[in-house]
N, CA and C atoms as an extended XYZ file, in Angstrom:
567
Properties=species:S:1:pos:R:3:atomname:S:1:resname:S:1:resid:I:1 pbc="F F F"
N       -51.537      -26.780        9.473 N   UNK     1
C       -50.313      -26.509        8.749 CA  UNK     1
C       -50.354      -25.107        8.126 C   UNK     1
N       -51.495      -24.834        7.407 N   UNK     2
C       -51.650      -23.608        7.202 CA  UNK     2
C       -52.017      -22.686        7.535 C   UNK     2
N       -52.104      -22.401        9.342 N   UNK     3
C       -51.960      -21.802        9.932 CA  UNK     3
C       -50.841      -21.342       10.323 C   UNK     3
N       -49.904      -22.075       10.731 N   UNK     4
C       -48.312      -22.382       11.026 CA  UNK     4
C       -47.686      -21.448        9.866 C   UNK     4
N       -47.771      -21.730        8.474 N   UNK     5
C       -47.343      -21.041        8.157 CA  UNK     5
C       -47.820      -19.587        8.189 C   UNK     5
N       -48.924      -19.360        8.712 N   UNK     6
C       -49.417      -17.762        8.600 CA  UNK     6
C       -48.871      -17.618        9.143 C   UNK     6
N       -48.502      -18.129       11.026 N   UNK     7
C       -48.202      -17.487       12.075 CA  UNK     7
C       -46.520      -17.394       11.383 C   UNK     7
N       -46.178      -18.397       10.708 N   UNK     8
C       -44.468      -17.817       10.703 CA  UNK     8
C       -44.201      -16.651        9.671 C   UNK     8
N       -45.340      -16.632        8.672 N   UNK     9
C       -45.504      -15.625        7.579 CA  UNK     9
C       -45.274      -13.712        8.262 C   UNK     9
N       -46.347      -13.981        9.349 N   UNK    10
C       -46.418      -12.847       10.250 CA  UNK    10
C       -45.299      -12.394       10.818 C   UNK    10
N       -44.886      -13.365       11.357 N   UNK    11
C       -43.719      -13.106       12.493 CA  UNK    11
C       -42.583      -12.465       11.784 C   UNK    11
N       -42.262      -13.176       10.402 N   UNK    12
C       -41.036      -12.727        9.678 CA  UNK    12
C       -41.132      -11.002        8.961 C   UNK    12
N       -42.376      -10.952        8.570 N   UNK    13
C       -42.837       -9.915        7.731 CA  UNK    13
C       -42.569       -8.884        9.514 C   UNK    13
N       -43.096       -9.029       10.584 N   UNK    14
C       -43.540       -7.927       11.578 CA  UNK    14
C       -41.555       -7.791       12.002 C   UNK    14
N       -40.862       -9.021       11.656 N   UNK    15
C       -39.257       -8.566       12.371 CA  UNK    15
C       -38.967       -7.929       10.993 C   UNK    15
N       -39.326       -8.085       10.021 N   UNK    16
C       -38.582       -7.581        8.407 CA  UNK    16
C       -38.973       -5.506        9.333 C   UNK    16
N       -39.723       -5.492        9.315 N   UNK    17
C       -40.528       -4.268        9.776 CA  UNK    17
C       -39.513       -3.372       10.825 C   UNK    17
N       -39.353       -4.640       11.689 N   UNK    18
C       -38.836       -3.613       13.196 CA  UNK    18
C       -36.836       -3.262       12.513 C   UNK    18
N       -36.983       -4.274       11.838 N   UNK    19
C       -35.397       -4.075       11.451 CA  UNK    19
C       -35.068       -3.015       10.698 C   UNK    19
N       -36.332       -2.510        9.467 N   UNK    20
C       -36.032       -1.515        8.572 CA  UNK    20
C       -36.716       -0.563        9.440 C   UNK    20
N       -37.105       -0.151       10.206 N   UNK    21
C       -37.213        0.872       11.088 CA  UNK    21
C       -35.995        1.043       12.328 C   UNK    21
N       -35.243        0.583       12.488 N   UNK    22
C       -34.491        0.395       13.409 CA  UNK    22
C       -33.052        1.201       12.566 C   UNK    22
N       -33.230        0.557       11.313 N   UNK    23
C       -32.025        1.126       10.508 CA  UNK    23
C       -32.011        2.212        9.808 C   UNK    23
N       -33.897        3.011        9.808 N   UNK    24
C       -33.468        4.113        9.246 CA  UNK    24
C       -33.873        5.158       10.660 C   UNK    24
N       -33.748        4.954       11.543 N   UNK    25
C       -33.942        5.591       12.782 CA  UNK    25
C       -33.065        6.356       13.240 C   UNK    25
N       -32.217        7.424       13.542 N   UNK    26
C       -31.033        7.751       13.468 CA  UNK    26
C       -30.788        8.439       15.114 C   UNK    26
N       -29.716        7.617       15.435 N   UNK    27
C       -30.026        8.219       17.159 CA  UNK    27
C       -29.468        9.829       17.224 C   UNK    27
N       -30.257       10.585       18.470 N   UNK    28
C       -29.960       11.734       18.669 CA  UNK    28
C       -27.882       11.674       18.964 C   UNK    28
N       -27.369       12.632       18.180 N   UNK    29
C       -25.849       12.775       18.178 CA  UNK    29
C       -25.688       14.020       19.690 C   UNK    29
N       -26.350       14.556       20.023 N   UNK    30
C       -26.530       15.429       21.177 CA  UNK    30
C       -27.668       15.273       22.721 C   UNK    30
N       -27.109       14.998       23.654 N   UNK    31
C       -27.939       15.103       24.381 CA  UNK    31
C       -27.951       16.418       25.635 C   UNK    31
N       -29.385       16.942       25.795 N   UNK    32
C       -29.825       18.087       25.732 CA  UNK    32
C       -30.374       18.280       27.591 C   UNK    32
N       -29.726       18.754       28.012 N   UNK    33
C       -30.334       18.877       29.670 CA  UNK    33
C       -31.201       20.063       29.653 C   UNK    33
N       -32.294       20.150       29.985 N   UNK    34
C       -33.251       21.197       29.848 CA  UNK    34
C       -33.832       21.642       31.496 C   UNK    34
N       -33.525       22.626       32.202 N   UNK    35
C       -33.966       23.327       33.144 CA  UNK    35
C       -35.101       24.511       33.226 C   UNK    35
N       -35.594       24.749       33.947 N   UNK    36
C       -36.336       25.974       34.069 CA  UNK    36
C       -35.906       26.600       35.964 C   UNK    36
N       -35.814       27.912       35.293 N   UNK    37
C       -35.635       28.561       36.916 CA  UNK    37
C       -36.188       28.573       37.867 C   UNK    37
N       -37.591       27.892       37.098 N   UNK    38
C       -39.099       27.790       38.216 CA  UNK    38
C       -40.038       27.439       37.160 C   UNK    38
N       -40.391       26.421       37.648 N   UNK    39
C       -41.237       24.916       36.763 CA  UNK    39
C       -43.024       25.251       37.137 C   UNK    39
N       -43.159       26.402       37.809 N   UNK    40
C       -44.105       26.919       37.813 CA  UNK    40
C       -44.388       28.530       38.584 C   UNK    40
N       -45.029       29.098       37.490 N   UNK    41
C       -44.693       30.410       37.441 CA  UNK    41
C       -46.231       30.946       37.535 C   UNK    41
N       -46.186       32.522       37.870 N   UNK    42
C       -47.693       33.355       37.579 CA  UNK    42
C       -47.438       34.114       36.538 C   UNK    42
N       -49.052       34.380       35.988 N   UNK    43
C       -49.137       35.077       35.011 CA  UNK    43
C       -48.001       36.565       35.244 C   UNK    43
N       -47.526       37.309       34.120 N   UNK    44
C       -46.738       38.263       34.532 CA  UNK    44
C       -45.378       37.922       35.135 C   UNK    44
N       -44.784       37.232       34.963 N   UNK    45
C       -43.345       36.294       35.913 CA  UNK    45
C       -43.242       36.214       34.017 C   UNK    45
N       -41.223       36.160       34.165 N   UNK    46
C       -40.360       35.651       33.083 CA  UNK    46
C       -40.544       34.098       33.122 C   UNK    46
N       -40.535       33.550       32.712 N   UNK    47
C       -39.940       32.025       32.448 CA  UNK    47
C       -38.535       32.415       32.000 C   UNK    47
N       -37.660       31.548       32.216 N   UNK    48
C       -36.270       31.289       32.326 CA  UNK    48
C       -35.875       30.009       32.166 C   UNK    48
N       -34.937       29.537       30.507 N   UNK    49
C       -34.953       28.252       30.064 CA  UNK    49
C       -33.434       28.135       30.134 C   UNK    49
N       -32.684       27.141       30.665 N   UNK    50
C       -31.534       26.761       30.682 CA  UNK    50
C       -31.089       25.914       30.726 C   UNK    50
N       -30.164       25.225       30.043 N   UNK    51
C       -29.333       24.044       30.389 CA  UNK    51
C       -27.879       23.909       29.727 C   UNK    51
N       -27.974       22.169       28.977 N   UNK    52
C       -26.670       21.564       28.477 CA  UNK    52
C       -26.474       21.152       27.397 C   UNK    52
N       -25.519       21.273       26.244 N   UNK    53
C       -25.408       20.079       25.356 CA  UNK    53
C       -24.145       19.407       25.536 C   UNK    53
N       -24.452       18.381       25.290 N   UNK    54
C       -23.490       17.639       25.671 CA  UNK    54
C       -23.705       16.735       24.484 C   UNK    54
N       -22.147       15.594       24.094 N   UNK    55
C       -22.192       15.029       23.151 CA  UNK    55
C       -22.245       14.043       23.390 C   UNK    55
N       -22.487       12.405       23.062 N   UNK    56
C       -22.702       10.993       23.529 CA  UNK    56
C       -21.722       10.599       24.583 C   UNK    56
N       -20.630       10.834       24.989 N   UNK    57
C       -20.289       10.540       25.842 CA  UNK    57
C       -19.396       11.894       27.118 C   UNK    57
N       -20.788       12.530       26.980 N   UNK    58
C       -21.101       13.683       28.006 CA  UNK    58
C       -20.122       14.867       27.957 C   UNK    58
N       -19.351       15.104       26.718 N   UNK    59
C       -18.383       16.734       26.934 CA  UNK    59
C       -19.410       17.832       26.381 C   UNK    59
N       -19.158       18.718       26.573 N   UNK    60
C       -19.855       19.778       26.365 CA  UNK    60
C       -19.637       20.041       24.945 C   UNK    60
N       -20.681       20.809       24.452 N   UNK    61
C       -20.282       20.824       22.832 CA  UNK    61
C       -20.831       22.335       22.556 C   UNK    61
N       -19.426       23.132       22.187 N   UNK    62
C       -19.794       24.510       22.522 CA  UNK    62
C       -20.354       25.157       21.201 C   UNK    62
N       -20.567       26.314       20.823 N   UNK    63
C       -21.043       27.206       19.501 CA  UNK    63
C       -22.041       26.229       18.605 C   UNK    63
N       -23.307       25.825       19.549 N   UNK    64
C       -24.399       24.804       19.419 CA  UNK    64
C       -25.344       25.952       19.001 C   UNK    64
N       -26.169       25.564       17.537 N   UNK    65
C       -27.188       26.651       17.755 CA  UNK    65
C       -28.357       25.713       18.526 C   UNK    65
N       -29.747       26.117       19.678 N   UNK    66
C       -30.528       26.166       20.375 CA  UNK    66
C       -31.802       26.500       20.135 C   UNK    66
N       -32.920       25.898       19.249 N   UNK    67
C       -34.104       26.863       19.869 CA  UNK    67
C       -34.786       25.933       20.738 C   UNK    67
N       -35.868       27.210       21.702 N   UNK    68
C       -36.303       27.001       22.264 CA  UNK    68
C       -38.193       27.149       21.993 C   UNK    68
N       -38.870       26.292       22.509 N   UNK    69
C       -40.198       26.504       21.955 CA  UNK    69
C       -40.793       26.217       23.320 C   UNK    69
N       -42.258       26.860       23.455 N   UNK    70
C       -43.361       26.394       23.984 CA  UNK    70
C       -44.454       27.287       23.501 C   UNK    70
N       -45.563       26.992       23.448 N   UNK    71
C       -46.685       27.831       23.286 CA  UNK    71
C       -46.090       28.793       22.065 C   UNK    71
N       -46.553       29.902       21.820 N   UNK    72
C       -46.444       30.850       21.058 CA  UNK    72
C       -44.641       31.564       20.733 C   UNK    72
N       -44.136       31.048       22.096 N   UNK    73
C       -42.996       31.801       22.507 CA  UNK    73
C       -41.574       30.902       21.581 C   UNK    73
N       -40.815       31.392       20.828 N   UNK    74
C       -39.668       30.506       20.624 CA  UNK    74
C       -38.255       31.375       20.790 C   UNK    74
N       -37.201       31.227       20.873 N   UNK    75
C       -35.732       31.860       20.686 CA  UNK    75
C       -34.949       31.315       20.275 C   UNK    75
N       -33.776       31.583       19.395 N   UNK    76
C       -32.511       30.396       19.571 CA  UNK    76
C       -31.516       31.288       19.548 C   UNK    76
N       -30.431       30.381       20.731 N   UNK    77
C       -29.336       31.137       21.468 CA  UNK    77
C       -28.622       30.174       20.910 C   UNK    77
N       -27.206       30.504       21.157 N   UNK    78
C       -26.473       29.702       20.797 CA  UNK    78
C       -25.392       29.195       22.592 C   UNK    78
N       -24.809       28.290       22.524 N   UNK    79
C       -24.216       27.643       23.529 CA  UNK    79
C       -22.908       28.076       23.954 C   UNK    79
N       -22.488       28.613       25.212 N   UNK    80
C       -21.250       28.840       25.196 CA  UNK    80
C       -19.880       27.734       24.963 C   UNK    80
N       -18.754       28.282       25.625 N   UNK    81
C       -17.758       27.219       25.252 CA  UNK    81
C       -17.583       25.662       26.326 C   UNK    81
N       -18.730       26.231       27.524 N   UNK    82
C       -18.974       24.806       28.295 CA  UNK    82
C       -20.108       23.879       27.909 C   UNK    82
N       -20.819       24.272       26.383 N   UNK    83
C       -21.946       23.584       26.542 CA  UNK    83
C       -23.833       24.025       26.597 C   UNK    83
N       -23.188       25.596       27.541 N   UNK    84
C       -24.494       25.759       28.658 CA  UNK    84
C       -25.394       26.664       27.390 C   UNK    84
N       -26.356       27.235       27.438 N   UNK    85
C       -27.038       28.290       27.130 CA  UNK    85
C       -28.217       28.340       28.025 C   UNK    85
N       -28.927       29.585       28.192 N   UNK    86
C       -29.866       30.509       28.997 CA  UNK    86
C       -30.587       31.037       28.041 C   UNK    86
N       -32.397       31.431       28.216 N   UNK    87
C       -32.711       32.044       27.472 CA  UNK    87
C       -34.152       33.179       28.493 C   UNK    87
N       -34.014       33.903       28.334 N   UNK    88
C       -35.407       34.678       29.666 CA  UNK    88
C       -36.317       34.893       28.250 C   UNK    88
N       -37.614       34.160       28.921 N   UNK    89
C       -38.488       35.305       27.666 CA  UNK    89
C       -39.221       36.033       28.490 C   UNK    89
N       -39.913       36.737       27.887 N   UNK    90
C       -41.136       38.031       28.100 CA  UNK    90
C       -41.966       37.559       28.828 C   UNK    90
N       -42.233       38.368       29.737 N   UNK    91
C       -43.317       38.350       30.977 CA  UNK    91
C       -44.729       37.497       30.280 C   UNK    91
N       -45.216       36.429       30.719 N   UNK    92
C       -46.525       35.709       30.323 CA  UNK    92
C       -47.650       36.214       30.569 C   UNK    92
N       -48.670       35.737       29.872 N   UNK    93
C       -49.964       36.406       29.355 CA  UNK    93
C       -51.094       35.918       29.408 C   UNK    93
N       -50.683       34.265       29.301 N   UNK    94
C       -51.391       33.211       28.867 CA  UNK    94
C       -50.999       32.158       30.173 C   UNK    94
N       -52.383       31.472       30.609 N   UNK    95
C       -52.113       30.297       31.581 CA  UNK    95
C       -52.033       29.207       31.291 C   UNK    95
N       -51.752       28.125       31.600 N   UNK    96
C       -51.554       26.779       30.848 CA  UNK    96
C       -50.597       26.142       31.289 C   UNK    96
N       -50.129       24.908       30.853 N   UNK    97
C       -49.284       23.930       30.931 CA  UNK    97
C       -48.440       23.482       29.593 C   UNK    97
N       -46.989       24.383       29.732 N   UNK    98
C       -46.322       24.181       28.376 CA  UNK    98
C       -45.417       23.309       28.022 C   UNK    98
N       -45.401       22.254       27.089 N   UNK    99
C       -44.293       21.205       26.961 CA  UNK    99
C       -42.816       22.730       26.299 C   UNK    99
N       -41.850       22.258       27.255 N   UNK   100
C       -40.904       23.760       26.730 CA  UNK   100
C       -39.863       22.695       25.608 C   UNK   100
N       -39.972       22.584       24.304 N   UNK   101
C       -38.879       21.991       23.259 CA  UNK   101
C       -37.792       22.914       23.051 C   UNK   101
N       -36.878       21.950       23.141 N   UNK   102
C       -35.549       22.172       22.508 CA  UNK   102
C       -34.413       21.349       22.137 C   UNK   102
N       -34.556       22.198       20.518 N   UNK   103
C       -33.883       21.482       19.709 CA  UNK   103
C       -32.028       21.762       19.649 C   UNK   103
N       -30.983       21.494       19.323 N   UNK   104
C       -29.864       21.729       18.808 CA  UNK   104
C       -29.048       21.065       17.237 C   UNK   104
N       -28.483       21.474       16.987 N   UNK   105
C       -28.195       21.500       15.572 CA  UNK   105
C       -26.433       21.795       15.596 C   UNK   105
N       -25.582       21.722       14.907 N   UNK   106
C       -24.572       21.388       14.626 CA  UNK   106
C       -23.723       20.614       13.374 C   UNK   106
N       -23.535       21.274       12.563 N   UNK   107
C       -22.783       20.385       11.298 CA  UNK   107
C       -23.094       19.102       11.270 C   UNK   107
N       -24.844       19.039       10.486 N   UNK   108
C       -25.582       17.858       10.356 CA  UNK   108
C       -25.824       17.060       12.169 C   UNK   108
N       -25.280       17.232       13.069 N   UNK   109
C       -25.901       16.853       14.206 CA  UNK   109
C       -27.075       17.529       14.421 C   UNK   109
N       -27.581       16.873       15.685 N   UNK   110
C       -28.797       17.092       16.374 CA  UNK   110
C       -29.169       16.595       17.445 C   UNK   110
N       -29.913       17.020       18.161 N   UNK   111
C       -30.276       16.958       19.742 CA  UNK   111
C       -31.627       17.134       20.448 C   UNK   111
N       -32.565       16.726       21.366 N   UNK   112
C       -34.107       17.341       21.720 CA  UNK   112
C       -33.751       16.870       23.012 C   UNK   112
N       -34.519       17.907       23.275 N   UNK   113
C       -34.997       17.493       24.822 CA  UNK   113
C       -36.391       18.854       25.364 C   UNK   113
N       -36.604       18.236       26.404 N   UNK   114
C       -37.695       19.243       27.059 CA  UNK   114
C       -38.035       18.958       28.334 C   UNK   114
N       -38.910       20.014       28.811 N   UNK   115
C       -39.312       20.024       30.172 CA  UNK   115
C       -40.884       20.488       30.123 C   UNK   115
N       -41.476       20.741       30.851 N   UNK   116
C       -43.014       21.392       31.641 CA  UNK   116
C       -42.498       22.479       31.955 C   UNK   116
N       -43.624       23.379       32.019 N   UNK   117
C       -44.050       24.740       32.497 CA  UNK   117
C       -45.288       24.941       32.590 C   UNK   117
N       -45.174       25.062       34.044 N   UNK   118
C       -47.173       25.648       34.379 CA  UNK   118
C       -47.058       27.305       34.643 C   UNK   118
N       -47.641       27.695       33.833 N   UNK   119
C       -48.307       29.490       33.953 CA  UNK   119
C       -49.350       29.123       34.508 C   UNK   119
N       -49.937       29.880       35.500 N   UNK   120
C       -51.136       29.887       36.092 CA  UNK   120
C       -51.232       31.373       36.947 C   UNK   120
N       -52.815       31.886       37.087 N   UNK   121
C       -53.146       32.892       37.680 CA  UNK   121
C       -52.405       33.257       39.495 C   UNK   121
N       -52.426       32.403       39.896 N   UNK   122
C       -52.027       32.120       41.122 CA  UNK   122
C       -51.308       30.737       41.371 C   UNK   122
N       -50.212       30.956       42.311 N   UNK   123
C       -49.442       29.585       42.023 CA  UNK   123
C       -50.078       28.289       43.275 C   UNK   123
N       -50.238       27.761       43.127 N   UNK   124
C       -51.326       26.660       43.741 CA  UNK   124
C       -50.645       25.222       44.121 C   UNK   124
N       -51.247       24.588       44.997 N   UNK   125
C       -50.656       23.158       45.533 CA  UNK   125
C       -51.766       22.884       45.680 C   UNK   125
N       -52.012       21.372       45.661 N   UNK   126
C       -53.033       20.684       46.439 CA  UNK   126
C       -53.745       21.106       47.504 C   UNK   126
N       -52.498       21.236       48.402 N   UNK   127
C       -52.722       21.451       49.662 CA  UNK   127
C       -53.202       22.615       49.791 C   UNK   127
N       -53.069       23.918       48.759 N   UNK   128
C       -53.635       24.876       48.516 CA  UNK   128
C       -55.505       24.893       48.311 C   UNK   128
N       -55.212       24.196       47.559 N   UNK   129
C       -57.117       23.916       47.234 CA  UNK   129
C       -57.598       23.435       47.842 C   UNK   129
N       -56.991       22.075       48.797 N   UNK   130
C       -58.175       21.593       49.788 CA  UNK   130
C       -58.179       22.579       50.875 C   UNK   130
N       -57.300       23.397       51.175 N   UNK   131
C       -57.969       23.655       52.624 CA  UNK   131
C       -58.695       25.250       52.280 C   UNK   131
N       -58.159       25.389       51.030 N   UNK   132
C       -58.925       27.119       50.900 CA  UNK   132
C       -60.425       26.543       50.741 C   UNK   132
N       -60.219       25.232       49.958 N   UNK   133
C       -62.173       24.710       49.625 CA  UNK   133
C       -62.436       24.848       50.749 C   UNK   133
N       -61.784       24.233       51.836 N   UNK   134
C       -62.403       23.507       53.318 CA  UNK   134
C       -62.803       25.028       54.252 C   UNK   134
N       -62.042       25.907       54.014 N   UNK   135
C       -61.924       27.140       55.230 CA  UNK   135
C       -63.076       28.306       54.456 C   UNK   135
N       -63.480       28.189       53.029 N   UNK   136
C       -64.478       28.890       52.308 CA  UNK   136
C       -65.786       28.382       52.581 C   UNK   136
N       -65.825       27.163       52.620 N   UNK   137
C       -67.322       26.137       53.296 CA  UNK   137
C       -67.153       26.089       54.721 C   UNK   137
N       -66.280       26.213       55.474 N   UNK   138
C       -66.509       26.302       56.967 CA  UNK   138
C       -67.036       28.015       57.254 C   UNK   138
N       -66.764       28.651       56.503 N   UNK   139
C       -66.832       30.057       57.121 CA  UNK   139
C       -68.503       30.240       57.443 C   UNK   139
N       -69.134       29.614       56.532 N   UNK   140
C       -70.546       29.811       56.889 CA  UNK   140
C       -71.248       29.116       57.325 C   UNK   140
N       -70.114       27.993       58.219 N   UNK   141
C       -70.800       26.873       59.472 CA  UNK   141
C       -70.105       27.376       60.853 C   UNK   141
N       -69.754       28.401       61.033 N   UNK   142
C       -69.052       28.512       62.291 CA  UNK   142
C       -69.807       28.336       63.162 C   UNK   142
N       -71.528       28.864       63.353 N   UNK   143
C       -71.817       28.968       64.283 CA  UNK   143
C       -72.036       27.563       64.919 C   UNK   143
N       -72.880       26.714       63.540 N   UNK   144
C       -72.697       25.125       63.747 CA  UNK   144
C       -72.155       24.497       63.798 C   UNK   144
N       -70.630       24.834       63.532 N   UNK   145
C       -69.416       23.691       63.775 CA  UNK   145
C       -68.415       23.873       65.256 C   UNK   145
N       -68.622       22.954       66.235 N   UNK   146
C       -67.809       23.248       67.107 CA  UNK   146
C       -65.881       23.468       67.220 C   UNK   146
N       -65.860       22.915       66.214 N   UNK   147
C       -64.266       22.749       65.541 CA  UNK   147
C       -63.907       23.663       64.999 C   UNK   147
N       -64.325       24.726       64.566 N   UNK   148
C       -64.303       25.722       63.700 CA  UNK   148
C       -62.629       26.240       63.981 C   UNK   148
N       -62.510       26.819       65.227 N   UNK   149
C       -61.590       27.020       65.711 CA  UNK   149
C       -60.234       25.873       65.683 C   UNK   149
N       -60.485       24.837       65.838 N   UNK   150
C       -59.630       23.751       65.219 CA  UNK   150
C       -59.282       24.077       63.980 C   UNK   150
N       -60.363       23.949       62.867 N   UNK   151
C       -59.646       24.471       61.833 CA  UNK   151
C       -58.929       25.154       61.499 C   UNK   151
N       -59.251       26.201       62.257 N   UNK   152
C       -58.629       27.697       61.575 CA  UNK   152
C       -56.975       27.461       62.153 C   UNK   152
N       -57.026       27.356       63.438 N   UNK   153
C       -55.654       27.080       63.909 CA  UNK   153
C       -54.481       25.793       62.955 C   UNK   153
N       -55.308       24.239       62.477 N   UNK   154
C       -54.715       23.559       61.619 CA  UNK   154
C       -54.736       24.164       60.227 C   UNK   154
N       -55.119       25.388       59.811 N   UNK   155
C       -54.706       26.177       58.291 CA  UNK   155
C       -53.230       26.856       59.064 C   UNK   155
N       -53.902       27.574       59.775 N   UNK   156
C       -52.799       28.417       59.995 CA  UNK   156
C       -50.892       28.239       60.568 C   UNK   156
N       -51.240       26.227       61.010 N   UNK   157
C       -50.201       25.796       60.952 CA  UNK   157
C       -50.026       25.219       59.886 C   UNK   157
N       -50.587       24.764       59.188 N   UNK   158
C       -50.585       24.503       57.434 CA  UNK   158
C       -49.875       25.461       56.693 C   UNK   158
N       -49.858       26.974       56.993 N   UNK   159
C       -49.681       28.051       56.049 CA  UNK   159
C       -48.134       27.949       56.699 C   UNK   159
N       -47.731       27.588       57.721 N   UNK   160
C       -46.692       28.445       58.227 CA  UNK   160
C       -45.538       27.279       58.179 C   UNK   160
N       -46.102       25.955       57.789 N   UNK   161
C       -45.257       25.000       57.196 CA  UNK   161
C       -44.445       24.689       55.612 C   UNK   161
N       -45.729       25.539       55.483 N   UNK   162
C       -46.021       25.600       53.706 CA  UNK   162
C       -44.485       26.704       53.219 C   UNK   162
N       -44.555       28.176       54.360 N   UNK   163
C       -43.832       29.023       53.905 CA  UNK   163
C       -42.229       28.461       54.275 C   UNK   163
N       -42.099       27.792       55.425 N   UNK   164
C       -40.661       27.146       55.691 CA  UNK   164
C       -40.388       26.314       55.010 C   UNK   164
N       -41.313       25.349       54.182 N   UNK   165
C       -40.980       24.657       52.991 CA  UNK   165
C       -40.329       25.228       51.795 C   UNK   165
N       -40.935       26.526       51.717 N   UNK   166
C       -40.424       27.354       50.415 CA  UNK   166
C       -39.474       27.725       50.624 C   UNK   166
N       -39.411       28.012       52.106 N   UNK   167
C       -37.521       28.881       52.267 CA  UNK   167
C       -36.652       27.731       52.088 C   UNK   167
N       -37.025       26.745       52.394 N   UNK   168
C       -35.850       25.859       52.695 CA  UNK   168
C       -35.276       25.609       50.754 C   UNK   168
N       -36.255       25.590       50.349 N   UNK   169
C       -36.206       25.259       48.874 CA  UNK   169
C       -35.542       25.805       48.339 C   UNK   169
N       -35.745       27.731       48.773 N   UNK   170
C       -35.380       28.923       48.120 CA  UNK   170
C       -33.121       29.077       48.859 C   UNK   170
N       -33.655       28.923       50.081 N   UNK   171
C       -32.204       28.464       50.210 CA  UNK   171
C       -31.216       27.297       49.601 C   UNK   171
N       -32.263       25.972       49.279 N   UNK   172
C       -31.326       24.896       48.513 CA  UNK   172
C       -31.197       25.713       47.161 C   UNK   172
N       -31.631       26.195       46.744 N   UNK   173
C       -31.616       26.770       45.094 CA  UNK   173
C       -30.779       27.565       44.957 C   UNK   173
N       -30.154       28.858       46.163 N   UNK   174
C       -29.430       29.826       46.197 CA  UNK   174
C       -27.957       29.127       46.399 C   UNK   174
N       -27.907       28.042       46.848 N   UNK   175
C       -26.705       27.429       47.585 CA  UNK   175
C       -26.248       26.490       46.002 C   UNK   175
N       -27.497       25.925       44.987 N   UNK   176
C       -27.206       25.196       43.988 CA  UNK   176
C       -26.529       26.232       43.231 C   UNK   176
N       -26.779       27.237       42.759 N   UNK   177
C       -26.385       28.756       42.209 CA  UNK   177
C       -25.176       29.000       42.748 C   UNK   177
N       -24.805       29.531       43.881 N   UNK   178
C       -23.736       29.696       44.347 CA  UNK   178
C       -22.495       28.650       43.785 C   UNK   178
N       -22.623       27.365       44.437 N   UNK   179
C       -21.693       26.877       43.923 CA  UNK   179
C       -21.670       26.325       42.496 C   UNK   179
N       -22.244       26.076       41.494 N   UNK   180
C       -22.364       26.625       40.221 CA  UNK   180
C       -21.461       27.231       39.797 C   UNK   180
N       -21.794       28.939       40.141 N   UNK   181
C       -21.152       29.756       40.065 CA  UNK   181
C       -19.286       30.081       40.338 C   UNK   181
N       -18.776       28.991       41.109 N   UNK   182
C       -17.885       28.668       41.918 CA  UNK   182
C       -17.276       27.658       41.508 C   UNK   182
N       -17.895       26.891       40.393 N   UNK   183
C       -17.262       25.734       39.867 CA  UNK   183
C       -17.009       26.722       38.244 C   UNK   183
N       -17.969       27.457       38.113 N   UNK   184
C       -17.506       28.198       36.396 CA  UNK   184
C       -16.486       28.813       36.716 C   UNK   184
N       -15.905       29.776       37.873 N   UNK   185
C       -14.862       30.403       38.627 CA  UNK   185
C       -13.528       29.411       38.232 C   UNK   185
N       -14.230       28.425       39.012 N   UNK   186
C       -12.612       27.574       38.705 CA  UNK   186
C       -11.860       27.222       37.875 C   UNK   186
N       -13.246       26.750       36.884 N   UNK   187
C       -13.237       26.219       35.654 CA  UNK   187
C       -12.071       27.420       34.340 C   UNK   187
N       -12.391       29.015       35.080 N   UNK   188
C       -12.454       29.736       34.116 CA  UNK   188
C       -10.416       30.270       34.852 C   UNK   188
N       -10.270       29.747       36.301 N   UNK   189
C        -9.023       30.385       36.383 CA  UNK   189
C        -7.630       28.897       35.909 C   UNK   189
């Protein structure tokens, strides 16, 4: 029996809990679309932060102030009359993996959101490291490896898949831009 009541003692005290946290919790009044121009960059490359605010049921919410944070780096822009803001910072210095925050603000509103950013010395894939490991340790088995030549030929169709991957990318990205660009056009005549 007097267990029973612990367990109901608990239960009431742990919902008393979730309820007064629930009520002083205050939901975000802005929600925040956060882009980068390229989600991974080399040392010396801009990072480029852009997106949306938008208000709970998705209009744009214009003359928003914006900052932006990661690492050392912060700005705050303010939002045009669709919503959008852009921010370029300064050529990078530092390698790493940056959570990019951003906040918005508005006559007692507010808003967060974020994205990733990898700075790194050289920009890298998986597929990058295994086969540079694999073709750096084969180089000084050629004479003993009869495949050698296999290899080299499966990098070199590796590399040349790798680069039509990027175009195709670099073309979907130019074509996302374009019409973008073509919908603010419309928007604006």
């Amino acid at each position: 029996m007097l267990r029973q009541v612990t367990i109901v003692g608990i239960m009431f005290f742990a919902m008393f809990c979730v309820l007064v946290s629930q009520a002083s919790a205050a939901p975000l009044d802005f929600l925040i679309n956060v882009k980068l121009e390229q989600y991974q960059i080399e040392l010396g490359q801009k990072p480029v932060v852009f997106g949306t605010v938008t208000d709970n049921v998705m209009r744009p919410v214009p003359d928003t102030k914006v900052k932006i944070t990661f690492g050392a780096n912060s700005a705050t822009v303010t939002t045009d009359s669709d919503g959008r803001f852009r921010q370029e910072f300064p050529e990078q210095t530092m390698p790493g993996i940056f959570k990019v925050n951003v906040f918005a603000h508005q006559d007692g509103k507010k808003g967060f959101g974020e994205a990733s950013l990898r700075i790194s010395k050289q920009l890298t894939t998986f597929s990058d490291l295994y086969y540079n490991s694999k073709m750096a340790n084969s180089t000084d088995q050629k004479k003993s490896d009869p495949y050698e030549s296999l290899k080299i030929k499966n990098y070199e169709r590796f590399l040349k898949e790798k680069n039509k991957i990027f175009q195709k990318q670099l073309d979907i990205e130019a074509k996302k831009i374009a019409l973008q660009e073509k919908k603010t056009l419309q928007a604006k005549d």
